[in-house]
C-alpha positions in Angstrom: 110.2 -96.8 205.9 109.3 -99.7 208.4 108.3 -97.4 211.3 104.7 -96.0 211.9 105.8 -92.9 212.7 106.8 -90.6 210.0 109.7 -88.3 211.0 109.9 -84.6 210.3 113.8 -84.3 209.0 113.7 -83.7 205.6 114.9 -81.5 202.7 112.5 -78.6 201.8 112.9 -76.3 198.5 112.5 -73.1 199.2 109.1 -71.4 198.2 109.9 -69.5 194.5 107.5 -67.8 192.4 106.2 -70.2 189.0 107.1 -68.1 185.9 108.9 -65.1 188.0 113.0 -65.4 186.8 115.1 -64.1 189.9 116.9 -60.6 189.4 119.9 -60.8 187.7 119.4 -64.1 185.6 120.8 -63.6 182.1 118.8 -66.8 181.4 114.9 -66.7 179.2 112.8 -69.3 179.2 113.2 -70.4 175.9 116.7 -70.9 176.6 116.1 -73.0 179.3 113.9 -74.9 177.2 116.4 -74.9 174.4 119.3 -76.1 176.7 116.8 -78.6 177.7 116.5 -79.8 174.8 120.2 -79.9 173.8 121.3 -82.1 176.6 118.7 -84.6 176.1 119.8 -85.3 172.5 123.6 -85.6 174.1 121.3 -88.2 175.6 122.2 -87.0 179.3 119.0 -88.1 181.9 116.9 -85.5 183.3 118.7 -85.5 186.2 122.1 -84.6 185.1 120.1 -81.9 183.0 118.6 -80.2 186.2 122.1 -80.9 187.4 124.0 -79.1 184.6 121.7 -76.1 184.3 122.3 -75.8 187.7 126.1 -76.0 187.9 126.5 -74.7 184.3 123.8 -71.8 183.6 122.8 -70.8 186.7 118.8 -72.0 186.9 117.8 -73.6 190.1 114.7 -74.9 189.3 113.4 -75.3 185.7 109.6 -75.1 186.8 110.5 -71.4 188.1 111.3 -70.2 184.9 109.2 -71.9 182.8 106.2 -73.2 184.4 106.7 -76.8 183.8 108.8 -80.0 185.2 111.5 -80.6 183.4 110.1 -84.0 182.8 107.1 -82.7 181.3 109.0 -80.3 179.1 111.1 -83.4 178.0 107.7 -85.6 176.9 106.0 -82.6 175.2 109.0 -82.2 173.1 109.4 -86.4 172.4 112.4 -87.0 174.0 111.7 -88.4 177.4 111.9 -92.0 177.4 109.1 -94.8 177.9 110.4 -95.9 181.2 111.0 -93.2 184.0 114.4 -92.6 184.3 114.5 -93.5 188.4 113.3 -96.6 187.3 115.9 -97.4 184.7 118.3 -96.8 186.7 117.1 -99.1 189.7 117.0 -101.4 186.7 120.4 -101.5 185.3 121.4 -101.5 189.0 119.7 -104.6 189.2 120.6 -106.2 186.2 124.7 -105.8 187.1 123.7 -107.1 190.3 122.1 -110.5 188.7 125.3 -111.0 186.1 127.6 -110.4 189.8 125.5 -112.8 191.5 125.7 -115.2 188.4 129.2 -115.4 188.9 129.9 -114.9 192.7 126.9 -117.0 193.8 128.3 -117.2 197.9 128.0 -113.2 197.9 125.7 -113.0 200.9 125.3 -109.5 201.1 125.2 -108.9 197.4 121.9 -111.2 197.2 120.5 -108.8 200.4 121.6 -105.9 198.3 119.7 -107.1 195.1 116.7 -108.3 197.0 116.7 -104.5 198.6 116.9 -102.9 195.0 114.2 -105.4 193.3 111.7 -104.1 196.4 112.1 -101.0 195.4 111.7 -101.6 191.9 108.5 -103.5 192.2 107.1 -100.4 194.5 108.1 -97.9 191.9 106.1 -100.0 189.3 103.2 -99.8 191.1 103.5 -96.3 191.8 104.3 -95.8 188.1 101.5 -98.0 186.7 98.9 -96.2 189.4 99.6 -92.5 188.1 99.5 -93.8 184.5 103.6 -93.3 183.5 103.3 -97.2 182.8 100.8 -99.1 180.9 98.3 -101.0 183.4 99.8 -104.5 183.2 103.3 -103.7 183.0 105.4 -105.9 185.8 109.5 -105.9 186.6 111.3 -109.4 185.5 114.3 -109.7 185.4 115.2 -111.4 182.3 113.2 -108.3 180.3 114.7 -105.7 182.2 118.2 -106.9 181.1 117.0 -107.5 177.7 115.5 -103.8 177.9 119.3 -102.5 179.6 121.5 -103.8 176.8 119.0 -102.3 174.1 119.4 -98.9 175.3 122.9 -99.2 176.2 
């Protein structure tokens, strides 16, 4: 990230077919899209969804069998929240951070820790609010994002 050069180590998916199921899958697309949207009314994050049909059912990528991110799949049908779920996350990171801080304020490498994770926040939301997944003047404080954390939790 602070280099100018950019690297060429990285993970690659392999190249798959959109909307052509592998041999051998016992798996339809509208059970993939029903499983979908089973787990997110457990209220698991569409992460540990990909994760689970993975593990669970055997799918390695959702958009191979049905065409569409899971993400996508999960606002169509209403359940994907208002806040991007990396985003939260970074968030209630942040917020234990701030109530660890409150009460270990000499933790050094906790505040260099925090700062770290706030950065990345603030870059998200501007990635977030430039592709339209946030409203236009939505910013990162910290007393709203805690506010927002213990609402959801």
């Amino acid at each position: 990230m602070h280099s100018k050069k950019h690297g060429k180590a990285k993970s690659r998916k392999p190249v798959v077919e959109i909307g052509l199921v592998p041999e051998g899958s016992t798996v339809t697309k509208e059970q993939v899209e029903e499983l979908i949207s089973t787990y997110a009314k457990q209220g698991n994050s569409p992460a540990l969804i990909g994760e689970k049909l993975k593990r669970e059912h055997g799918v390695p990528y959702v958009r191979q069998y049905t065409g569409r991110r899971l993400v996508d799949i999960l606002r169509e049908k209403g359940m994907a929240g208002e806040i991007p779920a990396d985003l939260m996350d970074l968030m209630r990171k942040a917020v234990s951070m701030h109530a660890h801080m409150e009460r270990n304020k000499q933790d050094k490498h906790n505040g260099l820790r925090l700062k770290r994770t706030e950065s990345k926040i603030w870059r998200l939301t501007k990635y977030y609010v430039r592709e339209g997944a946030l409203p236009a003047g939505w910013k990162y404080d910290p007393k709203t994002a805690e506010l927002l954390i213990k609402g959801k939790a």
